[in-house]
MITI-335024 format. One record per atom (N, C-alpha, C): x, y, z; residue in three letters; atom name; residue number from 1. Coordinates in pm, 1 decimal. Layout:
MITI-335024
(romar (X,Y,Z),'ala','CA',NUM)
...
end
This chain:
MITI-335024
(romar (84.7,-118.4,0.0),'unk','N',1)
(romar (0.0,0.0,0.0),'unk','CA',1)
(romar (88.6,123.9,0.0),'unk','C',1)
(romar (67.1,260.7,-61.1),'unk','N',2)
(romar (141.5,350.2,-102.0),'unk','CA',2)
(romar (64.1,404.4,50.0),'unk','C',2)
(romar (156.1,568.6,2.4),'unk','N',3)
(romar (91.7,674.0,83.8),'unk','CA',3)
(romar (-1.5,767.9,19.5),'unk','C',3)
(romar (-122.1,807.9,100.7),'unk','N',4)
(romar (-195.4,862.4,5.7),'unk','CA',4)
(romar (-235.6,1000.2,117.5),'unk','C',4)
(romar (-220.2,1130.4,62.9),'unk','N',5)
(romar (-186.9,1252.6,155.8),'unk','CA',5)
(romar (-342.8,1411.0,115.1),'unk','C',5)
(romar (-402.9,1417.0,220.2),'unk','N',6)
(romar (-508.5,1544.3,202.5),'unk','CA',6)
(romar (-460.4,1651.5,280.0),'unk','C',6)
(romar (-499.5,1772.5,214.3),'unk','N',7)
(romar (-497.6,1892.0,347.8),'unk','CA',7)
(romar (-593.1,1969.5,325.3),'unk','C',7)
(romar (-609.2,2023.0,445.6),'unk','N',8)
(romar (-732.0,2109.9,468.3),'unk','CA',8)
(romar (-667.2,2282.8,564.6),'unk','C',8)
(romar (-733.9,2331.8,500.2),'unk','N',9)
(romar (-689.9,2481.4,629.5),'unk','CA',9)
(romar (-839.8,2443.1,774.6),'unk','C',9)
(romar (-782.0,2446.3,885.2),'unk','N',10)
(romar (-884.9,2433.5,949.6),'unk','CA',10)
(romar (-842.5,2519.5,1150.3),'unk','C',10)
(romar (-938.4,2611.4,1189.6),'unk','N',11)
(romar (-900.0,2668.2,1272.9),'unk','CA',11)
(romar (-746.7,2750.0,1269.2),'unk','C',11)
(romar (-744.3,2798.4,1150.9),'unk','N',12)
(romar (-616.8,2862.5,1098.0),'unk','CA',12)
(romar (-495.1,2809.7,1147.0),'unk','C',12)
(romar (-445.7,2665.0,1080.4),'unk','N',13)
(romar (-354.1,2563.6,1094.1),'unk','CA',13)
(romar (-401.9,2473.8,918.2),'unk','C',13)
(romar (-254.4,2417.7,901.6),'unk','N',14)
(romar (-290.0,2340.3,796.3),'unk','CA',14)
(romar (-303.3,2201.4,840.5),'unk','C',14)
(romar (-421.8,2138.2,825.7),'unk','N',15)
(romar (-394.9,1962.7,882.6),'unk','CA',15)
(romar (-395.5,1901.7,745.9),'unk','C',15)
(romar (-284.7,1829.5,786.1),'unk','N',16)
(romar (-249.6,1727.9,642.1),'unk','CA',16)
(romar (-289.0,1617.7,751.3),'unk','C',16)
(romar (-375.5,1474.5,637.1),'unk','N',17)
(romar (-437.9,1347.1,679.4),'unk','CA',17)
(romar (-359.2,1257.0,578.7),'unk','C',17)
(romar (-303.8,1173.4,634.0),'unk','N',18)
(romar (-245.6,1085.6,563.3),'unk','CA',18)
(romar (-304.1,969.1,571.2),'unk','C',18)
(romar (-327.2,875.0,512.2),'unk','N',19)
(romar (-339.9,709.3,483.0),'unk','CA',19)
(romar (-246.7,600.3,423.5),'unk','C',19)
(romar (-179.5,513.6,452.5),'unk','N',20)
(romar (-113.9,414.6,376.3),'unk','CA',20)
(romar (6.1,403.5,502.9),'unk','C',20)
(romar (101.8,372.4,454.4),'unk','N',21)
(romar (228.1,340.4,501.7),'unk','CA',21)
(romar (366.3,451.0,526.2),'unk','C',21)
(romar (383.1,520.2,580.2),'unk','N',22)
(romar (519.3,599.2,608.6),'unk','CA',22)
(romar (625.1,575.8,659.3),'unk','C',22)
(romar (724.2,521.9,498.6),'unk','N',23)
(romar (860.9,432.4,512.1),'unk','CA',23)
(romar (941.6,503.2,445.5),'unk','C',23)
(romar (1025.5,380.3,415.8),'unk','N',24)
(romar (1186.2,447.0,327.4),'unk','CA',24)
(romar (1099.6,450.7,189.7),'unk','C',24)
(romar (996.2,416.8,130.9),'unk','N',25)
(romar (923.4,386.6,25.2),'unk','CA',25)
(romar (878.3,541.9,-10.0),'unk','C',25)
(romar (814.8,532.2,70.9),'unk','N',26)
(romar (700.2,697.0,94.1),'unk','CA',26)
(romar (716.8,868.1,167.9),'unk','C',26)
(romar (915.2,757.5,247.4),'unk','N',27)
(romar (922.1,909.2,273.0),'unk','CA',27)
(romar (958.5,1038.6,215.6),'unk','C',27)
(romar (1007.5,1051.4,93.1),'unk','N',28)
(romar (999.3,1137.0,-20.5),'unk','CA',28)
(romar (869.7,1221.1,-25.6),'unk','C',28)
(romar (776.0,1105.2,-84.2),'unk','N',29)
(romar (635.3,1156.6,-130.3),'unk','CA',29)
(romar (582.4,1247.0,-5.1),'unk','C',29)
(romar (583.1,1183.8,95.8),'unk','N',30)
(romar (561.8,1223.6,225.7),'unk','CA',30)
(romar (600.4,1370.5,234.1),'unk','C',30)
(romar (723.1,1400.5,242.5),'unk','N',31)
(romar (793.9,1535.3,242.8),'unk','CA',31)
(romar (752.5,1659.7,86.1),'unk','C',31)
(romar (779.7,1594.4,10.7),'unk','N',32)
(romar (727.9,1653.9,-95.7),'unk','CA',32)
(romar (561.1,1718.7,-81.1),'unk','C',32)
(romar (492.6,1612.6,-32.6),'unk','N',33)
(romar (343.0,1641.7,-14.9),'unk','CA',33)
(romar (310.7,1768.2,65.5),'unk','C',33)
(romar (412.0,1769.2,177.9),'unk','N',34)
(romar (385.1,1907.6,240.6),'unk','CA',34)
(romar (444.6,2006.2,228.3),'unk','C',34)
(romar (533.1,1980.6,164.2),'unk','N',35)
(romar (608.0,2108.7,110.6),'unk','CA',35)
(romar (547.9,2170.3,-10.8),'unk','C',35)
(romar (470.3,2095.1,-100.2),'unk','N',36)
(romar (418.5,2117.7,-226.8),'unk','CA',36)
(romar (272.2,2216.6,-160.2),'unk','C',36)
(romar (234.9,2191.1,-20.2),'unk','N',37)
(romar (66.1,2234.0,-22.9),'unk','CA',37)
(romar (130.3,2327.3,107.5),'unk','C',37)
(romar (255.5,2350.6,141.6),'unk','N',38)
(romar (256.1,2441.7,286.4),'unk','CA',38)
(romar (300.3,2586.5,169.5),'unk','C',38)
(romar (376.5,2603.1,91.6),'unk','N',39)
(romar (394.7,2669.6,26.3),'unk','CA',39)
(romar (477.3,2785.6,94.2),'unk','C',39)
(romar (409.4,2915.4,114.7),'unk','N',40)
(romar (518.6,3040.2,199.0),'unk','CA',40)
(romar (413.4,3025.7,288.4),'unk','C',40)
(romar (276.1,2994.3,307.5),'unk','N',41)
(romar (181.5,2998.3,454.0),'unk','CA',41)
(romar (317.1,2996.8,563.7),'unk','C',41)
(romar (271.4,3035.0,610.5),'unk','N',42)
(romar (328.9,3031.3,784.2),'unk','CA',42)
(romar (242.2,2979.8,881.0),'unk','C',42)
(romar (176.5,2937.2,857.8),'unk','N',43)
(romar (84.9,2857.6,973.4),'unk','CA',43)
(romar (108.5,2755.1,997.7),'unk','C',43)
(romar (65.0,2734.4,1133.7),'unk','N',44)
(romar (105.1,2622.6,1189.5),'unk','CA',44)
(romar (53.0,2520.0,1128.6),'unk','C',44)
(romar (110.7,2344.6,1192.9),'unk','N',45)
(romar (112.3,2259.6,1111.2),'unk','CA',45)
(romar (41.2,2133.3,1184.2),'unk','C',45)
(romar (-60.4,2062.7,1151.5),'unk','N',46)
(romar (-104.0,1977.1,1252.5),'unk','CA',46)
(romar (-113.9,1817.7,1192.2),'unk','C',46)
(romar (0.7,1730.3,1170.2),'unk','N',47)
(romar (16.1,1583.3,1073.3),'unk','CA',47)
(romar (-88.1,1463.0,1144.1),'unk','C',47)
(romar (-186.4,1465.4,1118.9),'unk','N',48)
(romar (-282.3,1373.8,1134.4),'unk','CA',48)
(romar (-213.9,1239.1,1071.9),'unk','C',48)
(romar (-175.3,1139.2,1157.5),'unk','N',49)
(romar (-135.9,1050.7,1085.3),'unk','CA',49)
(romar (-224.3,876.2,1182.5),'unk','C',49)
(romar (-355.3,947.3,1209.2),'unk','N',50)
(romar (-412.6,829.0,1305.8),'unk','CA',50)
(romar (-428.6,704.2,1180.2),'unk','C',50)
(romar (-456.0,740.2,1058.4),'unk','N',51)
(romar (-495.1,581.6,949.4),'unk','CA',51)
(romar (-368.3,559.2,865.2),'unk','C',51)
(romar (-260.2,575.2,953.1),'unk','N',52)
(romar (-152.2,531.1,895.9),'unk','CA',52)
(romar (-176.2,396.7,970.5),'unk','C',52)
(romar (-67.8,311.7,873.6),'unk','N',53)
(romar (-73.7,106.2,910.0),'unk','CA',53)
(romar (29.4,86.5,942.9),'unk','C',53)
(romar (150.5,168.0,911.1),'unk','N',54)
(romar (277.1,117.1,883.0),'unk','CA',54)
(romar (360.6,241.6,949.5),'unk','C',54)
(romar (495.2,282.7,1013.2),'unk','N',55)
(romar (558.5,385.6,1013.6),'unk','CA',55)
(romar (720.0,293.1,1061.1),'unk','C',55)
(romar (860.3,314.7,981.9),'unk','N',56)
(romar (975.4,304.3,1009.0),'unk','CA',56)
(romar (1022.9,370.6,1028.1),'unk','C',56)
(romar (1169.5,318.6,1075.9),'unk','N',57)
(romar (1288.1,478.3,1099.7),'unk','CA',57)
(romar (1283.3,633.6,996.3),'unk','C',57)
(romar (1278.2,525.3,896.3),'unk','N',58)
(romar (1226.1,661.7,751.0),'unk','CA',58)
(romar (1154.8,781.5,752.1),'unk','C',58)
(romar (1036.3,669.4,835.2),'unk','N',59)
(romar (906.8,773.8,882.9),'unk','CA',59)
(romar (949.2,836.7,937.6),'unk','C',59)
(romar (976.4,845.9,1022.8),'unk','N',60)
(romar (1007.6,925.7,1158.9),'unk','CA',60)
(romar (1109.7,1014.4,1196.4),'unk','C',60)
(romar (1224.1,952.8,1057.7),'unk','N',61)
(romar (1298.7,1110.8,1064.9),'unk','CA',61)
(romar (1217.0,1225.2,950.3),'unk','C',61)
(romar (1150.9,1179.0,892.0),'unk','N',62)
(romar (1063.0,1302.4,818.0),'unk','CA',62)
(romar (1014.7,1338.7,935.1),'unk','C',62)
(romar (939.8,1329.2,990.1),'unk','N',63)
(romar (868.4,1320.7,1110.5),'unk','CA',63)
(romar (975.3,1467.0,1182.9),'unk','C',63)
(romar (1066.6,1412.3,1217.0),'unk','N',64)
(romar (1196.8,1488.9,1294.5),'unk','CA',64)
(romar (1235.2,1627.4,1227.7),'unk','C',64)
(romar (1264.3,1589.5,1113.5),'unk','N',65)
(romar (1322.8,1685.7,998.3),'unk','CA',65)
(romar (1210.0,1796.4,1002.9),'unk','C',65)
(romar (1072.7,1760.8,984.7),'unk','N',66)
(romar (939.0,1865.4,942.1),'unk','CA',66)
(romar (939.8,1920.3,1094.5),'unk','C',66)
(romar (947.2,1845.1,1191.0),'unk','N',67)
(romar (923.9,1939.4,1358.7),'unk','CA',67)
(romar (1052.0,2073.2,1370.7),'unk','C',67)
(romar (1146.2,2011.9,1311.5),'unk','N',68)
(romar (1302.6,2085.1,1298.2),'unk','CA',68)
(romar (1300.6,2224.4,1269.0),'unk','C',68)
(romar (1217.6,2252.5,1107.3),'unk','N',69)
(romar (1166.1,2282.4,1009.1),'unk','CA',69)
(romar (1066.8,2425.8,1084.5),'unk','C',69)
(romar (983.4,2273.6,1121.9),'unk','N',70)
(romar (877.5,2449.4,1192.2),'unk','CA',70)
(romar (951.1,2478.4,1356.5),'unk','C',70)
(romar (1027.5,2409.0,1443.2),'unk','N',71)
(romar (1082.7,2479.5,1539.4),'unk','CA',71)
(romar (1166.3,2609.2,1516.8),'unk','C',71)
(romar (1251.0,2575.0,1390.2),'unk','N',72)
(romar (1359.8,2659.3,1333.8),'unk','CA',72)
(romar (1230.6,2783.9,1264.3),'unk','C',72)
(romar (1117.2,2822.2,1221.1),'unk','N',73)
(romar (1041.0,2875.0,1173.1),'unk','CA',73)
(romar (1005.3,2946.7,1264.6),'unk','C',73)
(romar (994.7,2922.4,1357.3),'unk','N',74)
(romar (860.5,2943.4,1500.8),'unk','CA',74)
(romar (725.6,2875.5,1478.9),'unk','C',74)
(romar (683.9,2792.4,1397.0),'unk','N',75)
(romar (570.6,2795.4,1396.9),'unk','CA',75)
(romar (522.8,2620.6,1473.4),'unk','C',75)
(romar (427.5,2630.2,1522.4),'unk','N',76)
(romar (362.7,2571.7,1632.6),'unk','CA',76)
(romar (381.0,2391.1,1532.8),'unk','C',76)
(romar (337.6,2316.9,1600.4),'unk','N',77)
(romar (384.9,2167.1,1487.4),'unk','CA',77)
(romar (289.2,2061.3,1585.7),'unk','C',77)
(romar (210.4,1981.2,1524.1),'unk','N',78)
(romar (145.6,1879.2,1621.9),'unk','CA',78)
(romar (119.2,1740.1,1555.1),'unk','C',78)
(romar (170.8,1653.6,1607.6),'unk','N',79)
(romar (143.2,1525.2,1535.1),'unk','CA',79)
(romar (16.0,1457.8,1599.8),'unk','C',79)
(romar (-71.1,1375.1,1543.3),'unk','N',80)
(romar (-166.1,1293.3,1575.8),'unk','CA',80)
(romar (-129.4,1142.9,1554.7),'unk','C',80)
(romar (-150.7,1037.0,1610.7),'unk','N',81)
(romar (-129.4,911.2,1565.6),'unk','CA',81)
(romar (-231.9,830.0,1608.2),'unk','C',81)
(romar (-220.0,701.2,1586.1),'unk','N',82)
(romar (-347.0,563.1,1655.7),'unk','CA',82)
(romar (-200.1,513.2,1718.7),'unk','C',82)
(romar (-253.2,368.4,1793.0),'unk','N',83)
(romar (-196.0,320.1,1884.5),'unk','CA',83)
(romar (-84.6,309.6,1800.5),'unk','C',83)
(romar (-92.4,267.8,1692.8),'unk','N',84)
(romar (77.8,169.5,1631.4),'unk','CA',84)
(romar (130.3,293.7,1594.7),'unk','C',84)
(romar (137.6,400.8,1562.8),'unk','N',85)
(romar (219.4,501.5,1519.4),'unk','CA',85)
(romar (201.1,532.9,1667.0),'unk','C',85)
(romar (183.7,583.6,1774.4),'unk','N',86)
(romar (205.9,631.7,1909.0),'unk','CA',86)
(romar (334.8,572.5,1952.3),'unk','C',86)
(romar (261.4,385.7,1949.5),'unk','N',87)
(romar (363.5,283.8,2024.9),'unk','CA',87)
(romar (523.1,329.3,1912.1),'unk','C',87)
(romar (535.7,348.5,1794.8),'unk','N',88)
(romar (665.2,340.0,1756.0),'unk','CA',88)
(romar (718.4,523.1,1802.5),'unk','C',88)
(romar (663.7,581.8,1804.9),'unk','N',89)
(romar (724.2,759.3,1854.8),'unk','CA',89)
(romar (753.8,713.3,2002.0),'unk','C',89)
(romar (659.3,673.0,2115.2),'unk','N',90)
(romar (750.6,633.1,2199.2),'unk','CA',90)
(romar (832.0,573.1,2259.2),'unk','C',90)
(romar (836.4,450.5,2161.0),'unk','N',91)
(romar (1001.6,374.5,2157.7),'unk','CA',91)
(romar (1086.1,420.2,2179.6),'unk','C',91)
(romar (1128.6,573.8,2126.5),'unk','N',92)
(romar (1238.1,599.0,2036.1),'unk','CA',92)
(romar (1210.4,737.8,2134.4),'unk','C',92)
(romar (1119.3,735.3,2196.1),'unk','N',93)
(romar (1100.6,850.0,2355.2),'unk','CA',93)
(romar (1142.3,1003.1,2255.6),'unk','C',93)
(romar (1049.5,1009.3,2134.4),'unk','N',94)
(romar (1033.2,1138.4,2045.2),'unk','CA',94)
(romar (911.4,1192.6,2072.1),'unk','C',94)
(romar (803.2,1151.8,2174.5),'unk','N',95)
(romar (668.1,1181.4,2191.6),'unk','CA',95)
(romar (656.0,1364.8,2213.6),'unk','C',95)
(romar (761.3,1418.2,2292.1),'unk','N',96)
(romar (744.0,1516.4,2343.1),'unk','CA',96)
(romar (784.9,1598.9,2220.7),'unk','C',96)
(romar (880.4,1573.4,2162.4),'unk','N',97)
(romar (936.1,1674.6,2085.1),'unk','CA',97)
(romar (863.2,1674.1,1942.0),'unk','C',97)
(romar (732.9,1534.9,1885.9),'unk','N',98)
(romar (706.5,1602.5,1790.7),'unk','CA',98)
(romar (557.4,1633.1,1845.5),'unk','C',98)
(romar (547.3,1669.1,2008.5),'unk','N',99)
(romar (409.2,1712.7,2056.1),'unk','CA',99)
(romar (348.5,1632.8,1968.2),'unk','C',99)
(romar (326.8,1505.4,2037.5),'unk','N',100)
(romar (235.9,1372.8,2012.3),'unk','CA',100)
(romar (80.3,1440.2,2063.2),'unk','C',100)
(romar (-30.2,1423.4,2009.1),'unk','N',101)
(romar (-143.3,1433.1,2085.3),'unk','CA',101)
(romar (-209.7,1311.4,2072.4),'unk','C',101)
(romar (-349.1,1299.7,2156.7),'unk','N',102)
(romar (-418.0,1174.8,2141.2),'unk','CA',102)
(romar (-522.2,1193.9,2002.9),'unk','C',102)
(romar (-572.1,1299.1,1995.7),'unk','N',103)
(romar (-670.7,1351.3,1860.3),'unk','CA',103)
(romar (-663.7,1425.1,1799.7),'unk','C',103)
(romar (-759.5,1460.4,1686.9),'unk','N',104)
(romar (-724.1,1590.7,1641.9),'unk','CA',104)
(romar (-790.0,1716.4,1690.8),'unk','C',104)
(romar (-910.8,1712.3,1769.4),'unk','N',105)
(romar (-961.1,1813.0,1797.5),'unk','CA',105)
(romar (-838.3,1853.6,1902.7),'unk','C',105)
(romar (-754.2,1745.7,2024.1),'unk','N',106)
(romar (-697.6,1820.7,2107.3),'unk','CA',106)
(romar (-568.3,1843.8,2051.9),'unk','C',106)
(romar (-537.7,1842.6,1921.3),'unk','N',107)
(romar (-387.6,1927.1,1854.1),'unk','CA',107)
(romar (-454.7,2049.9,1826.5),'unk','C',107)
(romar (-565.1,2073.0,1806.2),'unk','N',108)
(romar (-635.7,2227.1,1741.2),'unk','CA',108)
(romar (-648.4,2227.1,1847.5),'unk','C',108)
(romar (-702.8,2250.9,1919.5),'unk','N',109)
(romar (-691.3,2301.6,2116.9),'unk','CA',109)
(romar (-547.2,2380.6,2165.8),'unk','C',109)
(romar (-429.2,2264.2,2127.4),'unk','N',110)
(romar (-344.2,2297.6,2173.4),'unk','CA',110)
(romar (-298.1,2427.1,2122.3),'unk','C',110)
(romar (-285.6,2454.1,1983.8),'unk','N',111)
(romar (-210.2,2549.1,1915.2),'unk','CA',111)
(romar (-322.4,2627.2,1926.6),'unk','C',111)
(romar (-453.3,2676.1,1915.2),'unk','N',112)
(romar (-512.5,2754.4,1978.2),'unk','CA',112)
(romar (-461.2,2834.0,2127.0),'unk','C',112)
(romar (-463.2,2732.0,2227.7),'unk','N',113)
(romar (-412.5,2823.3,2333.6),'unk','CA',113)
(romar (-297.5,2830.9,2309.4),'unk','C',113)
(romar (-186.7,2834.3,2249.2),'unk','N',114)
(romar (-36.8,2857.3,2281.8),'unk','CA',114)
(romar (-36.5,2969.4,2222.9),'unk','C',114)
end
């Protein structure tokens, strides 16, 4: 299964929704995808990635690289996951730094109040 990538402007943040697998396969497309739809916006960034199936090391330094990206920017960054993308971010004890949330309404919460 490929990766297959949407975005939406929502509560003035861009949420990109991903589906499929985020590997050494997809992490290109992956990066490309948001760079192609973040454009010069400056808004913050919120990676919905709860119907992902799959995520490797690959994943996850995109993952690293895009938090890097908007830390070095200033702009606010929030990842979403389901259990199997959660369980592999806190393996690797990255939960805090790519501000893991449990949903998406509470990543739009968050960057709201900050």
């Amino acid at each position: 299964m490929s990766l297959r990538g949407g975005v939406q402007r929502q509560n003035r943040c861009l949420v990109f929704q991903f589906t499929g697998q985020l590997d050494a396969y997809s992490e290109k497309q992956f990066q490309d995808f948001i760079n192609d739809h973040r454009g010069a916006m400056a808004l913050p960034l919120v990676i919905d990635l709860s119907r992902i199936d799959f995520i490797d090391s690959s994943g996850l330094g995109a993952l690293v690289q895009l938090a890097k990206q908007c830390n070095d920017a200033g702009l606010d960054f929030r990842l979403v996951g389901n259990a199997r993308v959660v369980q592999t971010i806190k393996l690797v004890r990255l939960e805090a730094f790519l501000h893991l949330q449990p949903d998406l309404e509470t990543a739009l919460d968050t960057i709201a109040a900050a």
